[in-house]
C-alpha positions in Angstrom: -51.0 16.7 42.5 -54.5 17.9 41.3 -56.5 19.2 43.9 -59.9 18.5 41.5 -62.6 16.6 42.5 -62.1 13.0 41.3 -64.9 10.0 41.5 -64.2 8.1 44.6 -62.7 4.8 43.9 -64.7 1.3 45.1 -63.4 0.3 48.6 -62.1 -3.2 46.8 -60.0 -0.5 44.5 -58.6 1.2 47.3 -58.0 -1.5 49.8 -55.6 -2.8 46.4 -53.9 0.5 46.0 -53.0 1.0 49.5 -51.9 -2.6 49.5 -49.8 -2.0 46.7 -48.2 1.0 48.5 -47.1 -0.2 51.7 -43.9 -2.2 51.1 -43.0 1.6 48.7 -43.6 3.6 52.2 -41.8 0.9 54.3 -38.6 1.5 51.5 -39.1 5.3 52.1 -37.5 4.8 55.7 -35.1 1.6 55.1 -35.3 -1.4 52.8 -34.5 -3.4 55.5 -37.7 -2.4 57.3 -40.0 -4.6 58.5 -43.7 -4.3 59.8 -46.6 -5.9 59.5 -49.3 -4.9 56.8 -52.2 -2.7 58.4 -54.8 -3.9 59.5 -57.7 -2.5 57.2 -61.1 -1.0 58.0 -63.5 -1.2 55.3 -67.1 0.1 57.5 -67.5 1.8 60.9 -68.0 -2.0 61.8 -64.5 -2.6 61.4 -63.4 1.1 63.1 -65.0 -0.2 66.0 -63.2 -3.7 66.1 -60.1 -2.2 65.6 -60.7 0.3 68.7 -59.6 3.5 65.9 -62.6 6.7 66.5 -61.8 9.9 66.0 -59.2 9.6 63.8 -58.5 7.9 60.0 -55.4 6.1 61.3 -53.7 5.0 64.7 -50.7 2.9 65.8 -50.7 0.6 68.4 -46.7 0.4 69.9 -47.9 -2.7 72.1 -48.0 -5.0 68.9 -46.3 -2.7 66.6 -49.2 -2.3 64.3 -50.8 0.2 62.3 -55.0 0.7 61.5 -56.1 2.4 58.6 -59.6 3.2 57.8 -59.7 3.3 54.2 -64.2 3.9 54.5 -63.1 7.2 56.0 -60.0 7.9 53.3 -62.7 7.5 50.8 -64.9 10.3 52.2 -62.2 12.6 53.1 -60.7 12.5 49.4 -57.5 11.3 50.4 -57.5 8.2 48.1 -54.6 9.4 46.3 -52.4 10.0 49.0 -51.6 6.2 50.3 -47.6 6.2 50.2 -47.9 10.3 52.5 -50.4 8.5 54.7 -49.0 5.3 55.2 -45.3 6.4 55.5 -45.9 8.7 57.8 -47.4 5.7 60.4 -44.6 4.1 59.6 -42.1 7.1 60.7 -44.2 6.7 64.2 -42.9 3.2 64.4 -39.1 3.8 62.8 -38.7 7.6 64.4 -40.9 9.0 66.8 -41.9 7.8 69.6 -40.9 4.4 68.1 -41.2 2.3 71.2 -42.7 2.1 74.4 -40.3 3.6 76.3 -39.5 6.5 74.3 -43.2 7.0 74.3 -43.2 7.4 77.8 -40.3 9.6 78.2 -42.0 11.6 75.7 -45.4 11.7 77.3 -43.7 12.6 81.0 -41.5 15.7 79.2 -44.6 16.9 77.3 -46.2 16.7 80.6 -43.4 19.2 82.5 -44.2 21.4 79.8 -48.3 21.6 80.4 -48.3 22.4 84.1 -52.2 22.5 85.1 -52.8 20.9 81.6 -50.9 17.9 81.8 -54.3 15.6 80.8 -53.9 16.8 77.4 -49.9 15.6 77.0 -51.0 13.1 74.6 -52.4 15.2 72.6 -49.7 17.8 72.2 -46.9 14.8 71.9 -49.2 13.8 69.0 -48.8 17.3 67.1 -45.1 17.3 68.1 -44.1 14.2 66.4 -46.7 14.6 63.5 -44.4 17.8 62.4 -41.3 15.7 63.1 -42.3 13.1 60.7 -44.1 15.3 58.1 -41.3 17.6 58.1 -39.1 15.1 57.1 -41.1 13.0 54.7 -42.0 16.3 52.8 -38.6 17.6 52.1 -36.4 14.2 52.3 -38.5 12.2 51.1 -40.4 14.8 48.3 -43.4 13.9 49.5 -46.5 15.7 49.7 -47.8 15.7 52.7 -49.1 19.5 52.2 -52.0 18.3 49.9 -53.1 16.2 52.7 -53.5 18.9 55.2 -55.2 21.0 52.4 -58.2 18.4 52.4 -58.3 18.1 56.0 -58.6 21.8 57.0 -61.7 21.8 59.7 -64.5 24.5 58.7 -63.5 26.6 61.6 -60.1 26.6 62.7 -58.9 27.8 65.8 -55.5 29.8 67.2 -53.6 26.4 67.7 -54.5 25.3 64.5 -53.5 28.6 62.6 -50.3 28.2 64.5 -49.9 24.7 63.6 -50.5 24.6 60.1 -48.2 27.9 59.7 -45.5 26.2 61.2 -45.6 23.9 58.3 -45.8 26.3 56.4 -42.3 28.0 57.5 -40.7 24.2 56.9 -41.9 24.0 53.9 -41.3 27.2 52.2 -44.9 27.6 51.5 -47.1 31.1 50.9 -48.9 32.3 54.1 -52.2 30.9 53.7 -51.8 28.3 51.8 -52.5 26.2 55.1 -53.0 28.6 57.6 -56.5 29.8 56.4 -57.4 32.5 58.9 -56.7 36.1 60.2 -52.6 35.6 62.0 -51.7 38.1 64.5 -48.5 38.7 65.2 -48.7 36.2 68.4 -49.2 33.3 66.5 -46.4 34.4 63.6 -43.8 34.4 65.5 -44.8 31.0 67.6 -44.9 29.6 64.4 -41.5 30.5 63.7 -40.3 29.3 67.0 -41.9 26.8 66.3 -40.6 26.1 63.2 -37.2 26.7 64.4 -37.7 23.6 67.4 -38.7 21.6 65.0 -35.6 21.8 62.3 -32.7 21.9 65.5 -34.0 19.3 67.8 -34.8 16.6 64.8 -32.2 14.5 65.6 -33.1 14.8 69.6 -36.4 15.1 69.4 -36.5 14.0 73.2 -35.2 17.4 74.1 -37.9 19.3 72.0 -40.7 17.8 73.5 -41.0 19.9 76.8 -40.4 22.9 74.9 -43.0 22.4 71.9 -45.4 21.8 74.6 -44.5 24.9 76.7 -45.3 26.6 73.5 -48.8 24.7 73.3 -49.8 25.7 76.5 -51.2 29.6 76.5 -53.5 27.6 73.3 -55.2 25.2 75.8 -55.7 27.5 78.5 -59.1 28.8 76.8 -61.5 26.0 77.5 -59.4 23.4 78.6 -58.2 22.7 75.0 -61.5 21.2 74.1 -61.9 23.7 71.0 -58.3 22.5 69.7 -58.6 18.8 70.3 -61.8 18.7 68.1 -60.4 20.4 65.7 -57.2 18.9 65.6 -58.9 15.2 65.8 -58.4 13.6 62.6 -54.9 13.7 62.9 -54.4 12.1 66.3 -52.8 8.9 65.3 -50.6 9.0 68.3 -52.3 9.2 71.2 -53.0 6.4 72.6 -50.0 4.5 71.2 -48.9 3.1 74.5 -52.0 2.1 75.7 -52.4 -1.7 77.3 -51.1 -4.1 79.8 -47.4 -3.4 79.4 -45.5 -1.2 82.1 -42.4 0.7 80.4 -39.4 0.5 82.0 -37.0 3.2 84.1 -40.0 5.9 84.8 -39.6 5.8 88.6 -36.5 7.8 88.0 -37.2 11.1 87.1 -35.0 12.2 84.5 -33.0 16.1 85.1 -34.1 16.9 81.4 -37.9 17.1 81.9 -37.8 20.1 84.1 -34.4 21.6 81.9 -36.7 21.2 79.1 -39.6 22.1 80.0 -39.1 25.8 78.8 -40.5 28.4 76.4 -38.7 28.1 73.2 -38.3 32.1 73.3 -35.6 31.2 76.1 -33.7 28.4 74.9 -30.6 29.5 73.3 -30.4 26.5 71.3 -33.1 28.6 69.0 -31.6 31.8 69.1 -29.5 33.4 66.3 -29.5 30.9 63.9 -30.2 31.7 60.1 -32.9 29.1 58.1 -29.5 27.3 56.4 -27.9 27.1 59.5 -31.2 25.3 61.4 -31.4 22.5 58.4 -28.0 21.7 58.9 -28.3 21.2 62.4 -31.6 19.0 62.1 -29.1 16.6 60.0 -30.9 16.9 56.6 -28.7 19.6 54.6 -25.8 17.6 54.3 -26.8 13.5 54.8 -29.5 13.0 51.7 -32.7 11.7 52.1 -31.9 8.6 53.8 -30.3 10.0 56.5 -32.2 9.0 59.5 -32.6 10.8 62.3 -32.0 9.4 66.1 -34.9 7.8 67.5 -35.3 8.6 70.9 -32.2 11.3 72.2 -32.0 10.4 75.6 -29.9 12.1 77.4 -26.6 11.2 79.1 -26.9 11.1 83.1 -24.0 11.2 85.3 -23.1 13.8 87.9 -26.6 14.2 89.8 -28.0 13.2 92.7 -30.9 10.5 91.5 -34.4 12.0 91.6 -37.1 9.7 92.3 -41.5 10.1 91.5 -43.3 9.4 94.6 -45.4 5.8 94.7 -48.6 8.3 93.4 -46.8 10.1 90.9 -45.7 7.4 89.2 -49.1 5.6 89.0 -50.7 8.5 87.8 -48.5 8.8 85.3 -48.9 5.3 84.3 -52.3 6.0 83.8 -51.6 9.0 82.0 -49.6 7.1 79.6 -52.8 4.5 79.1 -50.8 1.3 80.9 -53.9 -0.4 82.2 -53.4 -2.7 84.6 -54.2 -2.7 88.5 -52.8 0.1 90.5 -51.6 -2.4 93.1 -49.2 -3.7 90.1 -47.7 -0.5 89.0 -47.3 -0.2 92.8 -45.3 -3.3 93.0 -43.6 -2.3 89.6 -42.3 1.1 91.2 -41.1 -0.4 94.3 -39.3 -2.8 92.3 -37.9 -0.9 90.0 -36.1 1.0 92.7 -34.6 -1.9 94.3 -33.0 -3.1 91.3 -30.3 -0.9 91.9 -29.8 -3.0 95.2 -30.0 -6.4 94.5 -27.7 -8.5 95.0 -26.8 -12.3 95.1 -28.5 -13.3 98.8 -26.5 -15.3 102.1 -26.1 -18.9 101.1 -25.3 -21.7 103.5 -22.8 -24.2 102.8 -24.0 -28.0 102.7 -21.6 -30.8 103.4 -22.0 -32.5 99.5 -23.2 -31.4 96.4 -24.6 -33.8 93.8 -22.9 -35.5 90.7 -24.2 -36.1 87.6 -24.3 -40.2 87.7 -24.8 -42.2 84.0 -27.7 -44.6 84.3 -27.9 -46.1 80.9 -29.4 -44.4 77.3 -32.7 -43.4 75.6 -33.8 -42.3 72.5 -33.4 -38.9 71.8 -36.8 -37.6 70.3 -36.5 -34.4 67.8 -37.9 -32.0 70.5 -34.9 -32.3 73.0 -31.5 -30.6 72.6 -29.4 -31.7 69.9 -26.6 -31.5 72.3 -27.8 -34.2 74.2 -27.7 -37.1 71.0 -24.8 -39.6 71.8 -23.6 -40.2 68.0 -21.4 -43.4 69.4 -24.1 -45.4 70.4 -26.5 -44.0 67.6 -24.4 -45.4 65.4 -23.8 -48.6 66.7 -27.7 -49.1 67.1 -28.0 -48.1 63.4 -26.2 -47.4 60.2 -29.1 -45.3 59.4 -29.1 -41.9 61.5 -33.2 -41.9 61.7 -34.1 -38.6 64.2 -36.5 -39.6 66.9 -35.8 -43.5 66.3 -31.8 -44.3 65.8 -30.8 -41.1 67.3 -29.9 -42.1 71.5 -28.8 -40.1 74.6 -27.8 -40.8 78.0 -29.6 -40.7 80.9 -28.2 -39.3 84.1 -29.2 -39.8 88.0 -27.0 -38.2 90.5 -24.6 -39.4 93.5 -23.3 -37.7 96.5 -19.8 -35.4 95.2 -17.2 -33.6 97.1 -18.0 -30.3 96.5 -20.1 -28.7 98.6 -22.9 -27.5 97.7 -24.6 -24.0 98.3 -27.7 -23.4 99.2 -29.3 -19.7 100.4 -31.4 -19.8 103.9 -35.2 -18.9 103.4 -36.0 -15.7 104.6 -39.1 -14.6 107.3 -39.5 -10.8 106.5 -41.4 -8.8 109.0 -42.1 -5.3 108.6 -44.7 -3.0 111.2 -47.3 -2.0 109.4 -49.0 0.3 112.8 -50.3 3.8 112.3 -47.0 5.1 112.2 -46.0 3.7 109.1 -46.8 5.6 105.6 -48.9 4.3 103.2 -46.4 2.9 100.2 -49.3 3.6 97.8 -49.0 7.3 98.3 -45.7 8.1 99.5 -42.3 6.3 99.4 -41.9 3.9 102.4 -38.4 2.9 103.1 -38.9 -0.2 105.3 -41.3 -1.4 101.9 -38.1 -0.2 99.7 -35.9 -2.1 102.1 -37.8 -5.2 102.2 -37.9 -5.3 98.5 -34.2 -5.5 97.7 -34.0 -8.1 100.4 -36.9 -10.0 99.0 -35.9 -9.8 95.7 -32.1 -10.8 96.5 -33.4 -13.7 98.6 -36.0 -15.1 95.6 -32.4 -14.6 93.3 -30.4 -16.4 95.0 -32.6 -19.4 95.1 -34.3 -18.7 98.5 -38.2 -18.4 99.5 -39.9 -15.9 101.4 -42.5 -15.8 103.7 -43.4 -11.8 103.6 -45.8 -10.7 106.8 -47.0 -6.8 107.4 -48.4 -6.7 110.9 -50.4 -3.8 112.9 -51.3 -5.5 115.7 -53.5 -5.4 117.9 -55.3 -4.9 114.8 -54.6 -6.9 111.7 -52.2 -8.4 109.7 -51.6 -10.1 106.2 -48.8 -12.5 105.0 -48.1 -15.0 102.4 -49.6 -18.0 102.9 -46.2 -19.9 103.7 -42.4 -19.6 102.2 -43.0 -19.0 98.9 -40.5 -18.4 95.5 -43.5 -16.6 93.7 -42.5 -13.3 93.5 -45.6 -11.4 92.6 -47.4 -12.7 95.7 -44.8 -11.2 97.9 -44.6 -8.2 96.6 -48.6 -8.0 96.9 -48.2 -8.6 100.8 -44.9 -5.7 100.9 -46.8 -3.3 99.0 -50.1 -3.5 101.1 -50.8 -1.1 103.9 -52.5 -2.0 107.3 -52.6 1.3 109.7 -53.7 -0.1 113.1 -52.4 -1.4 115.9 -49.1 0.5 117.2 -46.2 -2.7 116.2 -45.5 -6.0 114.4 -47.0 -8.2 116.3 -44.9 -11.2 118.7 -48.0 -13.4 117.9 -46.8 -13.9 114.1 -44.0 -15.8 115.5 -45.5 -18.0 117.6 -48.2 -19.0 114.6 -45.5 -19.4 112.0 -42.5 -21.4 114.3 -43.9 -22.5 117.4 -47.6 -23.9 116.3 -46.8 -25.0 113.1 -42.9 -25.0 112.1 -42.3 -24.1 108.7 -40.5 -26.8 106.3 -37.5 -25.1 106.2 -34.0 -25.9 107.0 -32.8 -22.8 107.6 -34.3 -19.5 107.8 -33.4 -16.2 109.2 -36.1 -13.6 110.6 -35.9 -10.4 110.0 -38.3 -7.7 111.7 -38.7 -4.1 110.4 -40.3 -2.0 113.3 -39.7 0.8 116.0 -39.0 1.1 119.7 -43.1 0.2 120.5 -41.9 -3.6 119.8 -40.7 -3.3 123.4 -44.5 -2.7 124.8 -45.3 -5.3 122.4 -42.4 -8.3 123.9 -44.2 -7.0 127.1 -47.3 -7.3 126.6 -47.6 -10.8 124.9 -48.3 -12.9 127.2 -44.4 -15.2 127.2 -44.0 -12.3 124.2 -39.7 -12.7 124.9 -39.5 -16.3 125.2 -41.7 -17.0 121.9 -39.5 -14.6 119.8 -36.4 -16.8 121.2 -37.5 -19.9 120.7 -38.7 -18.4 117.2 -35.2 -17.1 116.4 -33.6 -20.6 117.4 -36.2 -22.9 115.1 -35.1 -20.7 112.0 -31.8 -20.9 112.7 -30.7 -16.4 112.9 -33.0 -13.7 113.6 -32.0 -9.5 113.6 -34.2 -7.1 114.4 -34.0 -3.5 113.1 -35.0 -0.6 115.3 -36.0 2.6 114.2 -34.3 5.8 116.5 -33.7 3.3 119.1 -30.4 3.5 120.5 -28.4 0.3 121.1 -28.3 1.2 124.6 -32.0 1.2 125.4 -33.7 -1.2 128.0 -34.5 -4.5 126.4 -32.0 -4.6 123.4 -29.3 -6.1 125.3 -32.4 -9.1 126.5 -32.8 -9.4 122.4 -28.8 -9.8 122.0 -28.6 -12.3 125.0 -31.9 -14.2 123.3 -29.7 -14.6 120.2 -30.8 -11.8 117.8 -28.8 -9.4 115.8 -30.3 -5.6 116.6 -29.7 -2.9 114.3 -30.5 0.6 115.1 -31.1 3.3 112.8 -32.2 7.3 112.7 -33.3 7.7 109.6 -35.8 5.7 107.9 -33.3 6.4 104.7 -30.8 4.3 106.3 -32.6 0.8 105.9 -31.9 0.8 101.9 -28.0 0.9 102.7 -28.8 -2.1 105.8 -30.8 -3.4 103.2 -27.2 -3.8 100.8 -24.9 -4.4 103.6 -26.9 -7.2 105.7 -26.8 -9.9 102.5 -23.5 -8.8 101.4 -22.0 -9.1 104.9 -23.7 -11.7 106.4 -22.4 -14.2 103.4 -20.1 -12.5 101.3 -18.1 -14.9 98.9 -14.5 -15.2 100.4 -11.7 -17.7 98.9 -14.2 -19.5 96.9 -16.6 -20.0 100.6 -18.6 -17.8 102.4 -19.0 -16.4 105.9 -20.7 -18.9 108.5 -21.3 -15.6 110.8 -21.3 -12.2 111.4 -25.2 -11.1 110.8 -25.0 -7.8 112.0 -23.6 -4.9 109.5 
């Protein structure tokens, strides 16, 4: 393609070109691919509305969309290259990062990779999938995504750059300096070449690469932070901020083995060493597949074997943040805690009920056309009408119900508890286990069909709790996830204001209280503090406390087993999350087709 100076085309010419050459770029990754058209930015006005600065082009993996600015393709003089622009957006969407969740995976091995540079992941994941999709479109695709990077070059181009562009250069079989336009030492030579190398064997599991293209990155961003490389590395940062809005992705409170493995100079990975050029294509998948071989998206590795490693509460929101998720840190709290209970949850205690209902026909109705078509009773359409006639011959049946035989199952509302004094960690900042513990039970209970009425309590001090038994999820988690810090236990005087002053509307209910051995000085100290957790425990119906390094022989648990409650004693805090399994499972566990009237306690 002619590098000469050409008269720059009217925007309404180009905005028709590069119309005409998307559905030819889709057909470059699949014919069966499908995304929607760009969305096109004629003025600044437009760049602005669309959220795209610093760069020509962006995705967006929240709405799977693309943004061109075809006002600043015009003054860049890349008119001519539509079908290398716009394919290569597209191989963001189809290859790398491709979705939300890979994005993130991406960002938090990048990250391992940059220790005391890890603001500037997005960045570097950015240049690590640009040469992943380049490097393919280029040389499966014949493409010529070199000519682009010719017309971009910035006036003064600094080491990462120099790097950069040579590692292209090495991919592409192309004469030193025909991109690389500055003095090379031997530093940034043979980067490039490891470089190169990463880039060709890890094409296929480009998740793997990640923490080791950024390892290479790193002694480049030391000098100044990076700023000098991110400004001159700008117009190509179409990636950046690709995960950035209100959704959360999925699995990241689990930290996965490989971004620590991975997070390694490619000089020591043996995966790069002693291999010829031929033998590196072949392993990237393109020697021997064509050029519609596609590569893997994502490469997640297989887990099995290891011990689960977990982010703390503050880890994981900064991440989050990292990533660009922006919603309200009290949200990505709730989302971490939840995400490790799911492990957990399981179907909650249900009580068995006399007599179920029975479906009970009451007469018939005309079906209208937004109901089921399941529901249409054809006999008596018919007979109404010869003429089938949707929403006016068409009739169903209508149903009440009447008392059956089987019994029917119905889960008891739970009253969770937990001590929120001084003693207890903040679950903001690190992981708290009675939080953790209360989760899965919270979550199996709002499964299963139950409410909950979720209360943290310093007292004297303060407390908080939902407003009453409740099935909206979100609010109880709000309440678990808060954090109090005074008083020294949960305090007796919940109970009395929730059962004794005004019962709850519940039919049965079972307390449970989360707290240490201070609860003792607490039953003491409430004025009739025993007798109000008693009567308490006999409104809902079952009450267990669980005590933290208490043993069951201690003064005052034996009064709580003669009042009528369960009591649990544990050591370790780490011990509530297998209570937290064993106390639904047990307590109701499905036997014969029924399930278990007693046995409470684990």
């Amino acid at each position: 393609m002619s590098l000469l100076k050409q008269p720059k085309p009217s925007i309404g010419r180009l905005l028709t070109d590069w119309k005409a050459a998307w559905q030819p770029a889709l057909n470059l990754w699949s014919r069966f691919t499908r995304l929607k058209e760009p969305t096109w930015c004629l003025s600044k006005v437009d760049e602005k509305k669309a959220g795209l600065t610093g760069s020509f082009a962006m995705i967006r993996l929240t709405d799977h969309s693309v943004v061109i600015s075809l006002a600043q393709i015009n003054t860049l003089g890349l008119a001519d290259f539509a079908r290398e622009i716009l394919a290569h957006e597209i191989g963001h969407h189809m290859y790398a990062p491709a979705d939300l969740t890979d994005n993130a995976r991406l960002l938090t091995r990048t990250r391992a990779g940059l220790p005391s540079r890890e603001n500037l992941a997005g960045f570097v994941s950015n240049l690590y999938t640009d040469l992943l999709i380049n490097n393919r479109l280029q040389r499966s695709a014949e493409l010529d995504l070199a000519g682009v990077y010719k017309l971009i070059t910035p006036k003064t181009a600094d080491a990462l750059w120099l790097m950069y562009m040579r590692i292209y250069e090495l991919l592409w079989k192309l004469p030193c300096g025909t991109l690389a336009k500055g003095a090379l030492d031997a530093k940034i030579g043979g980067d490039a070449q490891l470089g190169a190398r990463l880039i060709r064997v890890y094409a296929k599991d480009w998740l793997d690469g990640a923490g080791r293209f950024a390892a290479l990155c790193l002694p480049y961003l030391l000098k100044d932070n990076g700023k000098s490389s991110q400004a001159a590395l700008a117009p190509l940062l179409d990636a950046r901020e690709a995960g950035a809005g209100g959704e959360i992705p999925e699995g990241l409170a689990e930290v996965d083995p490989e971004e620590k493995k991975g997070a390694i100079h490619p000089s020591q990975d043996p995966n790069l060493g002693g291999l010829d050029e031929d033998e590196e294509e072949k392993k990237d998948g393109e020697g021997d597949q064509g050029s519609k071989s596609r590569p893997q998206t994502g490469g997640r590795a297989i887990k099995g074997g290891a011990k689960n490693d977990y982010r703390s509460p503050r880890e994981y929101t900064e991440l989050m943040k990292s990533i660009g998720v922006k919603v309200d840190e009290q949200e990505l709290v709730c989302r971490y805690y939840r995400e490790r209970a799911l492990p957990y949850l399981i179907r909650f205690p249900e009580r068995i009920l006399p007599k179920a209902s029975d479906p009970l026909p009451e007469g018939e109705e005309v079906w209208d056309i937004g109901s089921p078509p399941d529901e249409i009773d054809w006999v008596q359409s018919a007979s109404r009408s010869p003429y089938i006639i949707p929403g006016f011959t068409t009739m169903r049946r209508v149903y009440g119900t009447t008392p059956g035989n089987d019994p029917e199952k119905r889960p008891p509302d739970l009253y969770l508890g937990i001590d929120c004094s001084g003693s207890m960690p903040n679950p903001r900042y690190q992981l708290s286990f009675p939080v953790l513990a209360g989760t899965i039970m919270a979550l199996s209970a709002l499964r299963a069909g139950a409410r909950v009425k979720a209360v943290l309590s310093g007292e004297p001090g303060e407390f908080s709790a939902t407003q009453k038994f409740t099935r909206d999820e979100g609010e109880v988690m709000t309440i678990l996830t808060g954090y109090l810090g005074t008083g020294y236990a949960f305090g007796i005087p919940r109970l009395k204001a929730d059962f004794l002053d005004a019962p709850p509307a519940v039919e049965s209910a079972h307390i449970l209280i989360i707290t240490d051995n201070d609860i003792f000085y607490m039953l003491d100290q409430t004025p009739g503090g025993w007798e109000i957790a008693q009567k308490a425990r006999n409104i809902a119906g079952a009450g267990t406390y669980v005590l933290h390094q208490v043993a069951q022989t201690a003064p005052g648990v034996e009064r709580m087993r003669t009042d009528g409650w369960k009591v649990y004693s544990l050591q370790q805090w780490e011990s509530l999350i297998e209570f937290a399994r064993k106390f639904s499972r047990q307590t109701y566990e499905k036997k014969g087709g029924s399930y278990a009237k007693s046995a409470h306690d684990p």
